[in-house]
N, C-alpha and C positions, 0 to 999 in steps of 0.2 A: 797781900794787898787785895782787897776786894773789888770787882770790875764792876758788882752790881749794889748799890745803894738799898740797904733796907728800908722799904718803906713803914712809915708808924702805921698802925692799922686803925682802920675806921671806926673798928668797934673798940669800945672800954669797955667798963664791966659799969658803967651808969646808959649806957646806950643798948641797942637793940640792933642787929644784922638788920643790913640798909640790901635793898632789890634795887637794883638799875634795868628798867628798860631803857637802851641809850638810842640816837637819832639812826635810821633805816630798820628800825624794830615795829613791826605791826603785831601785837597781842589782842584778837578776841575772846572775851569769855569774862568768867567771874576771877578773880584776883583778890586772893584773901589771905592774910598773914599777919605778924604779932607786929613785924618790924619795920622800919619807916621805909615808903618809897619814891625813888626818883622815876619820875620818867621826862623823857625826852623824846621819844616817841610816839607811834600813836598806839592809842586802845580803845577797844568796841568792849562796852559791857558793863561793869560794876566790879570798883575799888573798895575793898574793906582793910581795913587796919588797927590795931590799938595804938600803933607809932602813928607818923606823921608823914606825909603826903607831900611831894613838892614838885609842880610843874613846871619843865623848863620853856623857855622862851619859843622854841620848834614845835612845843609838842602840841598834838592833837588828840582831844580827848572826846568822846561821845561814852561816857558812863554817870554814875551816881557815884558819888563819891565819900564815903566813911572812914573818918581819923581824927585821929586826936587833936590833930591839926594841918592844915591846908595851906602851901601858899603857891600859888597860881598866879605865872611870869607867860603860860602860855596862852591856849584855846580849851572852852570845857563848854560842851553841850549836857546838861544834865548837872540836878540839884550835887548839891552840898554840904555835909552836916559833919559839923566839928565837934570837940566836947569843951576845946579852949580857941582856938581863933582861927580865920580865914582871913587871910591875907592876899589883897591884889595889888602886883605893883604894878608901874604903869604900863608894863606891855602885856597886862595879864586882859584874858577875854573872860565873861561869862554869861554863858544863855541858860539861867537854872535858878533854881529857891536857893537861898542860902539858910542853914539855922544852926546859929552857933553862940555861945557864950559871949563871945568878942568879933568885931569884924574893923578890918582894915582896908579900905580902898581907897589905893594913891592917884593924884591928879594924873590925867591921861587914859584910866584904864577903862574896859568897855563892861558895863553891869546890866543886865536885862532880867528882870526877875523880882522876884519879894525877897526880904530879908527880916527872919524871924533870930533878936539876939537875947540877950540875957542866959541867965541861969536854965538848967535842965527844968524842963515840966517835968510830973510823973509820968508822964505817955513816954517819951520818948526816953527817960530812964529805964523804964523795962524792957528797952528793944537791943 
């Protein structure tokens, strides 16, 4: 008889290794990697990613933020650029540019900024 429960694991083999900063976590600096990340805490600096980005409702952000996709439940001081969507639900904050393919922002949520959507220009293809 087993006393501990295996849990299923978060990665497949169609996903990417997920980063959690979780809440009492302060990260400054640049944060860069393939695989999607959670935070819940806070970070100074700049998020880079090929996965996907998601802000918890606690967290506190002061960076620029790059992923494939974004969705922001928390606070983010500093733009935004997606490659497919940013999503705000309604207790998502943002002070910053958005520029993404798609955008999503649900009744309630706080948007302070330009929002550039559509399709990739060549400028920002080559970055």
């Amino acid at each position: 008889m087993a006393i501990f429960r295996q849990e299923e694991s978060i990665q497949t083999s169609e996903t990417k290794p997920t980063t959690v900063i979780g809440r009492g976590i302060s990260a400054q600096g640049d944060i860069e990697g393939a695989g999607d990340i959670v935070v819940e805490g806070k970070v100074k600096g700049k998020i880079t990613t090929s996965g996907a980005v998601r802000i918890g409702r606690e967290a506190e952000i002061h960076a620029d933020i790059h992923a494939s996709s974004v969705h922001i439940a928390g606070a983010i001081h500093g733009n935004v650029s997606s490659k497919e969507i940013v999503e705000l639900s309604e207790t998502g904050k943002l002070w910053g540019n958005i520029k993404s393919k798609a955008v999503s922002i649900a009744s309630g949520a706080i948007f302070n900024g330009s929002c550039q959507m559509g399709e990739e220009n060549k400028e920002t293809a080559k970055k």
